[in-house]
N, C-alpha and C positions, 0 to 999 in steps of 0.2 A: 645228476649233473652231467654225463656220459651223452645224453640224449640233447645236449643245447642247442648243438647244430642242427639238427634234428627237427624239434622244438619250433626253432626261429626260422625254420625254411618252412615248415608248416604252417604256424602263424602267419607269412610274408604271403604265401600262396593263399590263405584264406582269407584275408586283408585287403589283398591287392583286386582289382579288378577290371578285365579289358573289356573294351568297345568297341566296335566300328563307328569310327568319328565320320567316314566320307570310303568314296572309293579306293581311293588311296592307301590314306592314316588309319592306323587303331590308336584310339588312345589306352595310356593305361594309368587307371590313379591308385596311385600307391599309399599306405600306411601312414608314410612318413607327413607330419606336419610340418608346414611354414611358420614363420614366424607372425603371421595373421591367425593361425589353427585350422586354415583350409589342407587338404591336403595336397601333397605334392603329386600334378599331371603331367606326362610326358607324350608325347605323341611319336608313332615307328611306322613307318612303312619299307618294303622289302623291296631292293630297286634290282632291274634285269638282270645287271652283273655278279649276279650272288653276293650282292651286299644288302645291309643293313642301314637306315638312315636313321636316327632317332633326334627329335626336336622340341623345342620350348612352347612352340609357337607364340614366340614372344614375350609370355607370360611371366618369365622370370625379371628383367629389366623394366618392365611395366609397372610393376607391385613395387619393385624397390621406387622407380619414379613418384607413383605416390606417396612414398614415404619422404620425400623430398631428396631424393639422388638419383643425378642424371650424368647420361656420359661428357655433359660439357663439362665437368669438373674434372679435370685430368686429375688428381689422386686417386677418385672415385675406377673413372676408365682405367689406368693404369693396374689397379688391384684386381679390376676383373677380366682385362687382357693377360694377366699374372697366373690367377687363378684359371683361366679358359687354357692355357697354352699348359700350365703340368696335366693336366687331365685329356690332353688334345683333342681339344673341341672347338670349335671356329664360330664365331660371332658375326655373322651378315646381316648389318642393321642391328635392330633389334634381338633376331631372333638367336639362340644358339642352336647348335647343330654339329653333329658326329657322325660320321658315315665311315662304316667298318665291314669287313669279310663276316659274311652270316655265319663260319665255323667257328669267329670270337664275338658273336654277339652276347653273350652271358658276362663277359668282361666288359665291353664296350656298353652297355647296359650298367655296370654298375659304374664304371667310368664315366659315363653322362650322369646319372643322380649323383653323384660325390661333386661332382663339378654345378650343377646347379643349386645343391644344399649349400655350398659353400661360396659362391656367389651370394645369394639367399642370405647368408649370414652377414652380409656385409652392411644388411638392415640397420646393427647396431652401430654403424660412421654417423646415421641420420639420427640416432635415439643419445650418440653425446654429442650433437652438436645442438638438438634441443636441449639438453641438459646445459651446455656450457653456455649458449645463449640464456638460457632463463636462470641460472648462476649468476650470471656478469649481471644481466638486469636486476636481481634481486640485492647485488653488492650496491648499484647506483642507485637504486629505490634507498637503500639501508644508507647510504651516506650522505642523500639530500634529507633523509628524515632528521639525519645525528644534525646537518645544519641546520635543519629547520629551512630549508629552503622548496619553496612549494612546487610540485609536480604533478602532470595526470598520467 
C-alpha cells in the first residue's frame, strides 16, 4: 500500500494519452469517464508568455445540453458559474478555459479536470427532473385510473 501514489501516477500516465489536435492544441484524453462512459478530453496549448491555456472546447456544456440543460435556466448557470469560479476557470460562451504560469501547470491542470468533472456532474439536475416529471405523471395517470376517468 506504500506504493499508491506511485501506482496511480503510473496507471494515469499509461491511461492518459496526448495528441496533436492542430497547430496550436494538443489534446489530451484522459482515464477518467463522463457520465455518457466516453472519456474525459481536454485540449492545452502553450501561449508566448510562458503560460499555459487549457480548454473544453466546448464539449462540457454541450453533452450536458443534450441531456436537457442549458444556460437559460439560471439555477442550472448559476451552479456552474459557482463551480467555474472555486476552481478559477472562466466560461467564454460555451467554452471553458484556464490560462496559468507554465511553472503551475501540474496544478492548473488538475484544477481544470476537477472543475469540468464537477460541472459534468451536474448531469444529475437533468436525470431528477426526468425522474420527478415521470413521478408526477405517473401520480396522474394513477389517480385518473383510481376515477376511472379516461386518458391517453
Amino acid at each position: 500500500m506504500s506504493n499508491l501514489i506511485q501506482d496511480y501516477t503510473e496507471w494515469l500516465t499509461r491511461k492518459s494519452i496526448i495528441v496533436e489536435a492542430s497547430d496550436e492544441w494538443t489534446q489530451l484524453i484522459t482515464p477518467y469517464l463522463k457520465f455518457n462512459n466516453d472519456q474525459l478530453e481536454i485540449f492545452f496549448r502553450q501561449e508566448a508568455d510562458n503560460k499555459i491555456t487549457f480548454s473544453d472546447d466546448q464539449q462540457t456544456l454541450r453533452e450536458l445540453e443534450m441531456k436537457g440543460l442549458t444556460l437559460e435556466a439560471p439555477h442550472f448557470s448559476t451552479a456552474v458559474d459557482r463551480i467555474l469560479r472555486a476552481y478559477g476557470v472562466r466560461r467564454v460562451g460555451e467554452e471553458l478555459t484556464l490560462t496559468a504560469a507554465l511553472d503551475n501547470k501540474e496544478t492548473a491542470l488538475h484544477r481544470f479536470l476537477e472543475a469540468v468533472r464537477n460541472v459534468l456532474d451536474l448531469h444529475v439536475l437533468a436525470m431528477e427532473a426526468q425522474n420527478l416529471s415521470s413521478s408526477f405523471s405517473d401520480d396522474i395517470d394513477d389517480w385518473l385510473r383510481s376515477k376511472r376517468i379516461p386518458f391517453l
